[in-house]
N, C-alpha and C positions, 0 to 999 in steps of 0.2 A: 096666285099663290101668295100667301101673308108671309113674308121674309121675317115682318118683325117676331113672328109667335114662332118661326122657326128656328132664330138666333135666341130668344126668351128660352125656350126649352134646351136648346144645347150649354149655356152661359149659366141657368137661374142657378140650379147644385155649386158652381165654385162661386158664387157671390154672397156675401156676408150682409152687407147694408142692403137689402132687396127693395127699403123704399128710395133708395136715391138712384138704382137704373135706370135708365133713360134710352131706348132704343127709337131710334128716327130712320127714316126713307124716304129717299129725296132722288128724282128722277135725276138720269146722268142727261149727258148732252144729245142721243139719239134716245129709241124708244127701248132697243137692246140692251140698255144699261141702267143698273140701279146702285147708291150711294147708301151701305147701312152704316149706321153711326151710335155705335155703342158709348154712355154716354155714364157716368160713375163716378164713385171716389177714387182717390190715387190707389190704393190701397188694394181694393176687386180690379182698376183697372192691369195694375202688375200684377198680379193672379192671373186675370186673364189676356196677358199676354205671354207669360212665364220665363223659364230660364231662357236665355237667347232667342226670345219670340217663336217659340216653337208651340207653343201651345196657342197664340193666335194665328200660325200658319193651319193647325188642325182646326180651328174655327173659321178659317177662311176656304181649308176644304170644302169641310162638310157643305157650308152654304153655297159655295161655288160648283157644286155636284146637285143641288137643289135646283141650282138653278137654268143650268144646263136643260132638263125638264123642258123648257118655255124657251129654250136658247135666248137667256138673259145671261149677261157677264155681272156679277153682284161683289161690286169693293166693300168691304169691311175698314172700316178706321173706328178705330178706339181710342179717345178724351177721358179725361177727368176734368173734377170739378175744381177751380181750384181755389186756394184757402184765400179768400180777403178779408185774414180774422186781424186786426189793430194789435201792436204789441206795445201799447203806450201806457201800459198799468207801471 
């Protein structure tokens, strides 16, 4: 099953910058386990985490009922990117 085109399709509608997402899968430490790693600006990342993380508990449903399918346990973590702009003007 492709996690990443899973998470893509539930996330892409609340993302505003769509070229700076960044969705990774990275095996956990047995073969039942997978690590997705939603990866964004600060800005889509608190969108999609929302008020009191409630809106990444419903992103970690959905994918965690996906994956149940294959009896995989699939973690969600969500990063942003973050600013290394110089403020020495």
């Amino acid at each position: 099953m492709n996690y990443e085109k899973i998470v893509s399709d539930i996330i892409a509608p609340l993302i505003v910058n769509k070229d700076s997402l960044l969705i990774k899968s990275m095996p956990g430490l047995n073969e039942n386990e997978l690590t997705i790693h939603i990866i964004a600006e600060s800005d889509d990342i608190a969108r999609l985490i929302g008020r009191g993380g409630q809106m990444a508990d419903n992103i970690r449903e959905a994918v965690n009922v996906a994956g149940k399918i294959e009896n995989k346990r699939v973690h969600v973590k969500f990063e942003s990117y973050s600013d290394n702009k110089s403020s020495d003007e």
